[in-house]
C-alpha positions, 0 to 999 in steps of 0.5 A: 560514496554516491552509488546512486544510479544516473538518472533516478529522480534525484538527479536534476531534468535533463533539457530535451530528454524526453524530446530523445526518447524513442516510441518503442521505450515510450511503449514499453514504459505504458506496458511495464504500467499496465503490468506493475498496476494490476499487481499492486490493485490485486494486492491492495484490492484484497487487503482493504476489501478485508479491513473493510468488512473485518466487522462481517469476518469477525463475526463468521470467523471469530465469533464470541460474546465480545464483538470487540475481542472478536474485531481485535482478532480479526485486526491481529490476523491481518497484523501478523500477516505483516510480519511476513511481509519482510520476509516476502520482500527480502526472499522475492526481492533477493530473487528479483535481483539475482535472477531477472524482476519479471520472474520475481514479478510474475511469482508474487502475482501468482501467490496472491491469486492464491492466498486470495482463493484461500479467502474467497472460499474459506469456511466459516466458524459455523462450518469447521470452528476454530480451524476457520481462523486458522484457514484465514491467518494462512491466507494473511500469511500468503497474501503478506508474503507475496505482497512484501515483494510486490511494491518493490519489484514493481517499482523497481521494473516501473523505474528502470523501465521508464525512459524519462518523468521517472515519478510520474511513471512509478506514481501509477503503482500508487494510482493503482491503489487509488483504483482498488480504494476506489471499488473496495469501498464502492463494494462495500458501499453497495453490499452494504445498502441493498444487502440483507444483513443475513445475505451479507453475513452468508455470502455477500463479503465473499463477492468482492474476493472472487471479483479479485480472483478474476483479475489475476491470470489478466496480470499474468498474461500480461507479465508473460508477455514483458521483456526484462529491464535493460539495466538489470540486463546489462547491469552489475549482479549482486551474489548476496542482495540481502545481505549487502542490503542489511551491511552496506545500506542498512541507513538507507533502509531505515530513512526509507522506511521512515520516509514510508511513514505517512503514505502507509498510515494515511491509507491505513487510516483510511481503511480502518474508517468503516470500523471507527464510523461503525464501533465508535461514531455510530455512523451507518457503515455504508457513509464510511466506504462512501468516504473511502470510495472518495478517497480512491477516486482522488487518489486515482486522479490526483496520483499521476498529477502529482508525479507530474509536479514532483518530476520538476520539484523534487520528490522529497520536497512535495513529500515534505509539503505533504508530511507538514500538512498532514502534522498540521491537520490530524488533530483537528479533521478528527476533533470535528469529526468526533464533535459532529459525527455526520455523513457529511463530515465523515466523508470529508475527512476521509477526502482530505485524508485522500488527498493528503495521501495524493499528495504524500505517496505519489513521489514515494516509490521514486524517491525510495528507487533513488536510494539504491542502486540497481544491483540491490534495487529491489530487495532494498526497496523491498525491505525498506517498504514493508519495514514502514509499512508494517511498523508504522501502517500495517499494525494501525487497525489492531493498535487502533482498535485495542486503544479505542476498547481499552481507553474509550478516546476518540483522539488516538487516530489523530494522535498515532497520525501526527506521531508518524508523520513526525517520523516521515519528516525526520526520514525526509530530513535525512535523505535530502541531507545526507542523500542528496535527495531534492 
């Protein structure tokens, strides 16, 4: 049985609707908007400001004789968190579900603030020794916990909440991304350059963290002032989400979590950039988060357009488009890359592999709201999200980084690339056969 809700993406445009669509729902969709955006640019500002300095924490936290033991670890510390991430997703999503998605919105806010004070003002190895990594795993642990619900309760108020171009709406919770992409690397960029090395190593990577600290009680101020979505109010409670979405939706959790695939790897990819430019290419650090500052200005402008164009295609069809492209040019972005290690040819990798991205996740948090209905929205989406993210994207640096020191190949970006995208398009495949997913 089809127990997709009226009026998600999949369903074809209704003529005329947006025409009926009053100025109060309009209002509310931009505020719901504004409030899903500083969530998802707080969480993924904090995780690529991480990747991208690991090769700084990895000396002031895991110091050693090996630089490259001590970038694994620091790439294994950020792996684990994504351990918790389905825990995070499955506990805040059964809780958004039973009792309200503002509640469950306004409590992940409220644990990445602090698991990004915990980074901002951790103690080097210098100071504490080994309990310094051990202060840095806990602030993983509490940033992967809270951002496993993040996504999905987010997306899930995105959706209910819009009143019609349902992906264009939930494509700002990708935008957002854009925008932390965008001024991670810009800080890395600058701190980089104008830095002293014995500055940068002191305090200057503790810079873009504070600046994250700053964001949050704005996102809580706003997530106050929210009203709950109409159709968890007047919609059917499920009593055990979790359980209901491990028995009756387990497939359509393991599609979407294969259709998480590309998005999560491209971006993953991206950040993992500075370290491969710097470890392997010897090009300076400072070009890679040039590329990376590209890349979410692209994804920033491209994003919404994109949703634009997949609110009258079809989601799974453009994600489909995406996924092709993406199998079809990793191996020869990285081959030229690594023929030519310049700035110039850095930065154009990583640009396409924005727009790549633009192109891929913009529809995804519609298409994955699409399988599921409302009473067990966001835990579904939830785990089915951090199950792709974490198996296909999360653990990509680490994997990365140990096949790179292990091998000595410069292909294994593009080859883990196009075996994931190879998964996405089977998830595509079965969503718009056995879902009915356009």
């Amino acid at each position: 049985m089809n127990t997709r809700p009226v009026g998600t993406p999949s369903d074809p445009p209704v003529d005329g609707a947006a025409a009926a669509v009053s100025p109060e729902r309009v209002a509310a969709a931009r505020k719901a908007v504004i409030s899903s955006s500083i969530g998802a640019a707080l969480e993924w500002f904090d995780i690529i400001v991480y990747a991208s300095f690991a090769v700084v924490i990895a000396k002031n936290f895991f110091p050693g004789g090996d630089a490259g033991l001590g970038l694994i670890l620091t790439f294994a510390t950020f792996a684990i968190s994504y351990l918790v991430r389905p825990l995070g997703g499955l506990l805040i999503g059964g809780y958004g579900d039973r009792h309200g998605r503002k509640k469950a919105l306004t409590l992940t806010l409220l644990l990445m603030m602090a698991g990004t004070v915990l980074m901002a003002a951790a103690p080097t190895h210098a100071s504490i020794g080994a309990w310094a990594g051990l202060i840095i795993l806990l602030s993983r642990l509490v940033q992967g916990f809270s951002a496993g619900a993040e996504f999905g309760t987010a997306t899930t108020f995105l959706i209910e909440t819009a009143p019609h171009r349902k992906v264009y709406y939930s494509s700002w919770q990708v935008a957002s991304q854009g925008a932390s992409m965008f001024l991670a690397s810009a800080f890395g960029y600058v701190l980089f350059k104008y830095l002293s090395e014995e500055d940068l190593y002191a305090w200057g990577w503790r810079v873009p963290f504070v600046v994250g600290i700053l964001v949050g009680p704005v996102g809580l101020y706003i997530r106050a002032r929210l009203s709950e979505t109409e159709e968890f109010s007047r919609g059917p409670r499920e009593h055990a989400p979790v359980r209901s979405t491990l028995t009756r939706h387990l497939g359509r959790v393991l599609a979407g979590a294969a259709c998480v695939g590309v998005a999560t790897i491209s971006v993953y990819l991206i950040l993992y950039m500075p370290t491969f430019a710097v470890k392997s290419l010897g090009v300076p650090a400072d070009a890679a988060y040039l590329g990376g500052a590209v890349a979410g200005l692209v994804t920033l402008v491209g994003v919404p357009l994109v949703g634009k164009l997949a609110d009258r295609v079809g989601p799974a069809r453009v994600m489909t488009w995406a996924a092709v492209a993406a199998l079809a040019l990793a191996w020869p972005l990285f081959r030229a890359l690594t023929s030519s290690p310049t700035v110039p040819m850095l930065v154009l990798v990583i640009a396409v592999l924005g727009v790549v991205m633009a192109f891929y996740f913009a529809p995804l948090p519609a298409l994955l709201t699409s399988l599921y209905p409302g009473e067990v929205r966001t835990t579904a989406v939830s785990a089915a999200y951090n199950l792709g993210v974490t198996l296909l994207g999360g653990i990509a640096p680490l994997v990365l980084t140990w096949l790179i020191d292990r091998t000595g190949s410069l292909d294994s970006p593009s080859l883990y690339y196009m075996g994931v995208a190879v998964v996405s398009l089977a998830g595509l495949w079965f969503v718009r056969r056995q879902e009915g997913v356009r």
